[in-house]
N, C-alpha and C positions, 0 to 999 in steps of 0.2 A: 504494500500500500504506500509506503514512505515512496518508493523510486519514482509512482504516479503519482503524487503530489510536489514531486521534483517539478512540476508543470506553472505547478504556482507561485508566484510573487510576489511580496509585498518589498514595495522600494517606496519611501515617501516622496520622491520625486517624478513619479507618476502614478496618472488615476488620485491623489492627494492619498496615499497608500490603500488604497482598498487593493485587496488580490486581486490578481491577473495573472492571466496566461503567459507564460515565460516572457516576461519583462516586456509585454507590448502593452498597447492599449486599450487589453479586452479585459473589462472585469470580468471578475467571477459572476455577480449578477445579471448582467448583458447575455451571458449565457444560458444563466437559468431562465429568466425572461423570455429568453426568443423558445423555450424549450415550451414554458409555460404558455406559451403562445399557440401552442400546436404545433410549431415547427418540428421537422423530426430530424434526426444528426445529420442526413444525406444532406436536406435541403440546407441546414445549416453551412455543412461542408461547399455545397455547391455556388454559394452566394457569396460565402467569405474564404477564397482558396490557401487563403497564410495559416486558416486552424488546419488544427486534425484532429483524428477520432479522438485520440487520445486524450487532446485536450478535453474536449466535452466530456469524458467520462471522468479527467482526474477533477472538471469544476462539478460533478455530480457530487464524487465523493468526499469533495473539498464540503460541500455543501453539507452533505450526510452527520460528518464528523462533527460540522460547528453547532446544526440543529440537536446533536443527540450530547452535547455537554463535553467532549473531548477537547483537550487541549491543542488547538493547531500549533503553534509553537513547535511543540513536540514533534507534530505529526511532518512539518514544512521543513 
């Protein structure tokens, strides 16, 4: 789990630190959003060609972790 959350970033000089995808411009949110939105990972992947699956599934479990009371720190 740690190696996919290798995926995530927090730098406070982008995004004002919220997590993101290896140090770009994609929060973790932005992801879950367009998820929540009904998007599904293809069409995600198809619209935005700089993710990969990967991504999407390490801001799943980025998400998983921070809802279920786990320490990211740890886990990032």
């Amino acid at each position: 789990m740690k190696n996919k959350l290798n995926r995530i970033t927090i730098d406070p000089s982008i995004c004002h630190g919220k997590p993101c995808i290896r140090g770009m411009r994609w929060p973790v949110e932005v992801i879950i959003d367009m998820l929540g939105s009904g998007m599904t990972i293809e069409e995600i992947l198809n619209d935005h060609q700089e993710l990969e699956k990967e991504d999407i599934l390490a801001c799943l479990t980025f998400a998983k972790l921070y809802l279920s009371g786990h320490s990211i720190k740890e886990e990032v």
